[in-house]
C-alpha positions in Angstrom: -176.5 -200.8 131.2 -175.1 -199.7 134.8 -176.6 -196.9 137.0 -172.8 -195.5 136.9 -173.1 -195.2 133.1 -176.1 -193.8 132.7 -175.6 -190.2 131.1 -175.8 -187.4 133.4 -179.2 -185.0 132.6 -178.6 -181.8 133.4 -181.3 -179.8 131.8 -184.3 -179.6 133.7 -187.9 -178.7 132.1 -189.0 -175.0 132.6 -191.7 -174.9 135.1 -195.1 -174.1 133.6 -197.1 -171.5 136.1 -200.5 -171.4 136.5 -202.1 -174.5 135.3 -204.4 -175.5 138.0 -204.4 -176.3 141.8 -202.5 -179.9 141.0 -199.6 -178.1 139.6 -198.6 -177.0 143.0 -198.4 -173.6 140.9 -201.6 -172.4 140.1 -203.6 -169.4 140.8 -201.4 -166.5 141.6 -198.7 -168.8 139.6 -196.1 -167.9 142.6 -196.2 -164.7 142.7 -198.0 -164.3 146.2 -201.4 -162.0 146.4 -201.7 -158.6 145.0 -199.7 -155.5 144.9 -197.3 -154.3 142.1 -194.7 -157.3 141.5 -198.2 -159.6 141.3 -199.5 -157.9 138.4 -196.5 -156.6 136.2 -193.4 -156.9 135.6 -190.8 -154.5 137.9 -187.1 -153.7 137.3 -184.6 -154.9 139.3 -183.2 -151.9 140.1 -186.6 -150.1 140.7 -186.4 -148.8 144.9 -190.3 -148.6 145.8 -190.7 -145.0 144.8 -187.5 -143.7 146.5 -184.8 -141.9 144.7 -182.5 -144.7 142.8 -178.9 -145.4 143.8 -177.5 -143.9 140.6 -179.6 -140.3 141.2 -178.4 -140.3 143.9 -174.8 -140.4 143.4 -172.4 -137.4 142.2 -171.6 -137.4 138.9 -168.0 -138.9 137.8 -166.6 -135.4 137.1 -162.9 -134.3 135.9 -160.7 -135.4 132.9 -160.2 -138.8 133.2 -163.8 -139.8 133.7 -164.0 -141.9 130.8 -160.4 -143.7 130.9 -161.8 -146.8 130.9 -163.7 -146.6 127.8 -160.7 -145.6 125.8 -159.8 -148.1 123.1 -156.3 -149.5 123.8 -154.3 -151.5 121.7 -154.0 -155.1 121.4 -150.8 -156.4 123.2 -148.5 -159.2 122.1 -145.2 -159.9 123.9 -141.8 -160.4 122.1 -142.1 -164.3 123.5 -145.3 -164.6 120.8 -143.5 -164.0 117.7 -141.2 -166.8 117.9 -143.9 -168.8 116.5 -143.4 -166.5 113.6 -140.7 -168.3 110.8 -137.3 -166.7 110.1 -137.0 -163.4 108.8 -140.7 -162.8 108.2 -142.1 -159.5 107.4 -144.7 -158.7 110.5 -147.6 -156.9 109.8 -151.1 -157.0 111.2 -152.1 -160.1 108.5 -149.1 -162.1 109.4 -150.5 -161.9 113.4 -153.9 -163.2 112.1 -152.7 -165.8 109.5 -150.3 -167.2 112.8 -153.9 -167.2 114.6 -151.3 -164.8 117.4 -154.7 -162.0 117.2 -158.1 -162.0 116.0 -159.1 -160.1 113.0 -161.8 -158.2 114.7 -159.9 -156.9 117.6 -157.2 -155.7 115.2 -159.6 -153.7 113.2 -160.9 -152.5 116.4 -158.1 -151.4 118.4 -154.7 -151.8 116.7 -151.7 -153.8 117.6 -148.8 -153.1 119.9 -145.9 -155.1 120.6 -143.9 -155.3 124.0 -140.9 -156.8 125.3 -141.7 -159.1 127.4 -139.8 -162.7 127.0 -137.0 -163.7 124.9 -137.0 -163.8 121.0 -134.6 -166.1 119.2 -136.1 -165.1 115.3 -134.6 -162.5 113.2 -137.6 -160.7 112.3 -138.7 -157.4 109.9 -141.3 -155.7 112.0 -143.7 -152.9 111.0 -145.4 -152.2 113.5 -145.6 -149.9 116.8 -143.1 -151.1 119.2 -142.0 -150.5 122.7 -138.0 -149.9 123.9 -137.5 -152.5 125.5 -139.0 -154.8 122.3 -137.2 -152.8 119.6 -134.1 -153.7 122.0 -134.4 -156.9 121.7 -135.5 -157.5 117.9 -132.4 -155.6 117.3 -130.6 -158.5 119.3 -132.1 -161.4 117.8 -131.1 -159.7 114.7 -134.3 -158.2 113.5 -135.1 -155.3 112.2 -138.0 -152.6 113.4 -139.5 -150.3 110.4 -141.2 -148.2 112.0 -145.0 -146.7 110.2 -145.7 -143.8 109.6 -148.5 -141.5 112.2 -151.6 -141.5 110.7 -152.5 -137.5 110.2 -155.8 -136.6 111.1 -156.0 -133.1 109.6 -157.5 -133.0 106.1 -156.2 -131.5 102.8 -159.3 -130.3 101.5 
């Protein structure tokens, strides 16, 4: 065995506070003496008394506070499908069984398909499309089937 095989260790033990003077650790266990962050435990983002950052900003006010929460849905270029074989029906368990989207983000936030890239597969596709990806699954000599909007009213 050669020092320039040895396997490299990178885990390193957790250091055990407060057992004794030899520890180089002991006592106060590295905490310095007295006062607040000595005896309990403190947020991070606590300020010493003073009014925190996030009182004291305005509130996010207006419509489009919350854009960035809004579920959008997955995106998968034109140039993905040719993975796909010829004239395939795609749907949302063709993308998963292709491993082209995971399962869980489908159910989550849906599937959209754009045009970026070329596509060289005729293809039957039923999902939401853009223009410029119907455009060119018409080319390659595929066909878009578009599905029907989901209603949200009830019957009842």
């Amino acid at each position: 065995m050669q020092l320039s095989n040895l396997p490299s260790i990178t885990k390193r033990r957790k250091r055990r506070l407060g057992q004794g003077p030899g520890s180089g650790r002991g006592k106060t266990a590295g905490r310095g003496t007295k006062g607040q962050k000595a005896r309990g435990s403190v947020p991070l983002i606590f300020e010493g008394g003073a009014l925190p950052l996030m009182k004291r900003l305005p509130f996010r006010r207006g419509k489009e506070k919350n854009k960035s929460f809004k579920k959008r849905p997955v995106i998968i270029n034109v140039s993905a499908l040719n993975l796909l074989p010829a004239n395939a029906t795609v749907d949302t368990a063709v993308l998963i069984k292709h491993n082209i989207v995971l399962e869980n983000d489908v159910k989550l936030y849906g599937v959209k398909i754009l045009g970026d890239g070329t596509l060289s597969v005729p293809l039957t596709i039923t999902l939401p499309v853009s223009k410029g990806a119907k455009a060119k699954i018409e080319k390659a000599g595929g066909l878009v089937q578009e599905a029907a909007p989901v209603s949200r009213k009830s019957t009842a």
